[in-house]
C-alpha positions as CSV (number, residue, x, y, z in Angstrom):
1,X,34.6,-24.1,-28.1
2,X,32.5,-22.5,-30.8
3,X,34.0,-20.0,-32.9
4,X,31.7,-16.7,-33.1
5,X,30.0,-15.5,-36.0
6,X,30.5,-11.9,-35.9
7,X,32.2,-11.4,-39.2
8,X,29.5,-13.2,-41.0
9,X,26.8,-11.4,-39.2
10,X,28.9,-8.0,-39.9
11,X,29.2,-8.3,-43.6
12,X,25.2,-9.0,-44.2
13,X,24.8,-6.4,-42.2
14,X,26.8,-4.0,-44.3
15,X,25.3,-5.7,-47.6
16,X,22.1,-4.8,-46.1
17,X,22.6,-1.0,-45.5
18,X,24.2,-0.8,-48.9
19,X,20.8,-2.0,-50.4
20,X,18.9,0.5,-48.3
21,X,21.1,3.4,-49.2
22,X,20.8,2.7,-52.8
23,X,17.0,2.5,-52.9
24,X,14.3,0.2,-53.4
25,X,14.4,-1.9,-57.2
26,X,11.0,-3.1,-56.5
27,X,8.6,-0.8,-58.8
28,X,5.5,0.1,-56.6
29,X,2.7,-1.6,-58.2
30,X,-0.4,0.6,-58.4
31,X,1.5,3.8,-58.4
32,X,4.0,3.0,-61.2
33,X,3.6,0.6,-64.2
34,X,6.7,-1.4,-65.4
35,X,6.7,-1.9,-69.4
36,X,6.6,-5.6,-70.5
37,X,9.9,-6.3,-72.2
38,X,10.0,-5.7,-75.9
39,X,9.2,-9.2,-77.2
40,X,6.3,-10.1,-74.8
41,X,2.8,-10.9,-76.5
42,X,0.6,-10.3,-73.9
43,X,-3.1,-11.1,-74.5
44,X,-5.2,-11.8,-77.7
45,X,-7.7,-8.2,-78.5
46,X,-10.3,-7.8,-80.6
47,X,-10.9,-5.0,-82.7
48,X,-14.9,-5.0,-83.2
49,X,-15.4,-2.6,-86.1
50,X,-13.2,-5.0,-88.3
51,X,-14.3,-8.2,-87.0
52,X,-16.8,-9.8,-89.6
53,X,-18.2,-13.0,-87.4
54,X,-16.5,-15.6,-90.5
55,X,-16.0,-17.6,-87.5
56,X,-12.2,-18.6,-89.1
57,X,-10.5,-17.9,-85.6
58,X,-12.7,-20.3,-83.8
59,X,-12.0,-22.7,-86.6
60,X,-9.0,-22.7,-86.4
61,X,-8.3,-22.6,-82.7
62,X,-6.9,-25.7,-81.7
63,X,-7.8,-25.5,-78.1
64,X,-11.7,-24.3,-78.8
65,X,-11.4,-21.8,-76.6
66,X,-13.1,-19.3,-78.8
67,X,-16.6,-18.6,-79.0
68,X,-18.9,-16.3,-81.6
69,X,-21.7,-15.7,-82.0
70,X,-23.7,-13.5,-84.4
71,X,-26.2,-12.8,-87.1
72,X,-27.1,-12.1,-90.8
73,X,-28.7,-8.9,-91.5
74,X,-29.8,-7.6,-95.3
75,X,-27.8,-4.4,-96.2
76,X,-28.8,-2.0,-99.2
77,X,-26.7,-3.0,-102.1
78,X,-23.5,-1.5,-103.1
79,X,-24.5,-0.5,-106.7
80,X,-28.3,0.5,-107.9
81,X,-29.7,-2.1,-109.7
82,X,-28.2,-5.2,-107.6
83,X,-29.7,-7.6,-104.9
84,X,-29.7,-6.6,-101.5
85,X,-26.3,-8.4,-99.6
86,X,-26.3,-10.6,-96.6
87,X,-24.0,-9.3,-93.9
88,X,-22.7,-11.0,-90.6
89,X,-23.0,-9.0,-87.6
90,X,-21.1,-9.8,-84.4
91,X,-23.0,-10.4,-80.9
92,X,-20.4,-11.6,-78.5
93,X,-17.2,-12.6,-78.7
94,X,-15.4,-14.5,-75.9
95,X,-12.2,-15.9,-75.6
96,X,-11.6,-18.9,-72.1
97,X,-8.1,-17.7,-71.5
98,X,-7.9,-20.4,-69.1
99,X,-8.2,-22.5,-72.4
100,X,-6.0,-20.4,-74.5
101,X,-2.6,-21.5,-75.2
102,X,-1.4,-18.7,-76.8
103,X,-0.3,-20.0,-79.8
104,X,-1.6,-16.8,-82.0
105,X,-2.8,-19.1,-85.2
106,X,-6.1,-17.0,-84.6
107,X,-4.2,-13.8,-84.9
108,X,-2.4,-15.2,-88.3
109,X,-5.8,-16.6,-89.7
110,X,-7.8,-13.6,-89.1
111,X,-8.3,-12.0,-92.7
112,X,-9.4,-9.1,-91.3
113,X,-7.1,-7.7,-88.5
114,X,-9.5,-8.2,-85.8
115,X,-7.7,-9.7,-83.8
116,X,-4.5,-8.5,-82.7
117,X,-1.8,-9.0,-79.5
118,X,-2.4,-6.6,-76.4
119,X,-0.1,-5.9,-74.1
């Protein structure tokens, strides 16, 4: 004859009801945000006013999954008297982050602080 399972069924019921008296730990999605934990690098940014299209980050990406592009444009020179300078002006930057293996060398290369980890 089979022995019943009351006991077993009795203490996950009363696991159970603990959990629902103590509250949910889930956090609700859309109506509260959870903090990534301290040391998380989240996504690669870019800051466009410092970002000079020198093209180093897409050098030096190992996966190619950067792409720039952009064009020269004659400024007024810095002092009177000098030739006019050749600037580089960004037109679109993209980053594949299906590509991207988040290694951050393009981060460390940029001279410029462009490009920066986002949470």
């Amino acid at each position: 004859m089979a022995k019943p399972k009351l006991p077993g069924l009795f203490t996950g019921l009363g696991i159970t009801f603990k959990t629902m008296m103590d509250g949910a730990v889930t956090v609700q999605y859309p109506h509260e945000r959870e903090d990534p934990p301290t040391r998380a690098r989240g996504v690669i940014a870019l800051k466009e006013e410092n970002c000079t299209a020198c093209m180093l980050c897409s050098r030096s990406c190992p996966d190619w999954c950067i792409y720039i592009e952009g064009h020269k444009e004659k400024r007024p020179p810095r002092r009177e008297g000098a030739k006019p300078r050749t600037v580089n002006i960004l037109d679109r930057f993209d980053i594949d982050y299906g590509l991207c293996m988040y290694c951050g060398i393009c981060v460390e290369v940029c001279p410029f602080d462009a490009l920066f980890w986002s949470p």
